[in-house]
C-alpha positions, 0 to 999 in steps of 0.5 A: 500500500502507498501514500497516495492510496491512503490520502483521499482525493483532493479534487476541488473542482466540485467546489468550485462551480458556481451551483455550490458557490450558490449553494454555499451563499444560501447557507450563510444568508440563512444562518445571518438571518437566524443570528440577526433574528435571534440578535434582534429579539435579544435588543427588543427584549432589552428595550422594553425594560421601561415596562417592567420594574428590577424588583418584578418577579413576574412578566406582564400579563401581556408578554405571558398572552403574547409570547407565552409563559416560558418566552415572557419569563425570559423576556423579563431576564433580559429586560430587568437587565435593561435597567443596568448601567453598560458596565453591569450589563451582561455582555451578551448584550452588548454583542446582541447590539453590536451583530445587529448593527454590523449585519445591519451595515453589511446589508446596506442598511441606513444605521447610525451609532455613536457621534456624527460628525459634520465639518464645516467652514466658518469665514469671519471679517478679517481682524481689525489691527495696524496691519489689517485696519478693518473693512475697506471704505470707499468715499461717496461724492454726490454727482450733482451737474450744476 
């Protein structure tokens, strides 16, 4: 028996073509899609912590008629979270937040966190001194023929 017999083929070329490309395009577009849709009711969650109080042991009679027992108790988790400051929070929080907004900008979406900036041009009078002794003025006759 020999090396090569052991070694099973290296052939690419199945890989390559452009149905598997395809193939392999729509797998990742699903598997973004689920990540994003997970990742977007982790944020939802965390946003309506406004509705809920830290000390609440319960969900809302609303998220337990909407989403159920089980999926209101977890919403509840994450929303309680809501309330603490970004250093407390837990970090799958923040990542939540952070993969929403990068598919978001990897899709082309209109999506806009942190400082904006803006640059502008401001022209003012030249200073009054010596060298510059302030706006030209021009004398005015009166054109009067007599």
């Amino acid at each position: 028996m020999t090396k090569t017999e052991l070694v099973p083929s290296l052939d690419l070329t199945p890989l390559l073509l452009p149905e598997a490309r395809e193939n392999r395009l729509a797998k990742m577009r699903e598997i973004e899609d689920d990540v994003y849709q997970h990742a977007l009711g982790n944020v939802e969650a965390m946003l309506s912590y406004y509705e809920v109080s830290p000390m609440d042991e319960n969900p809302p009679e609303a998220w337990v008629e909407k989403y159920g027992l089980e999926a209101a108790q977890l919403r509840l988790k994450v929303a309680k979270d809501g309330h603490l400051k970004k250093a407390d929070a837990p970090i799958g929080l923040h990542s939540s937040l952070h993969l929403v907004v990068g598919i978001a900008k990897a899709r082309g979406q209109s999506v806009r966190v942190g400082t904006l900036e803006l640059n502008a041009r401001i022209s003012l009078p030249a200073p009054t001194t010596a060298d510059h002794p302030g706006p030209v003025g021009y004398e005015v006759r009166d054109l009067d023929p007599e």
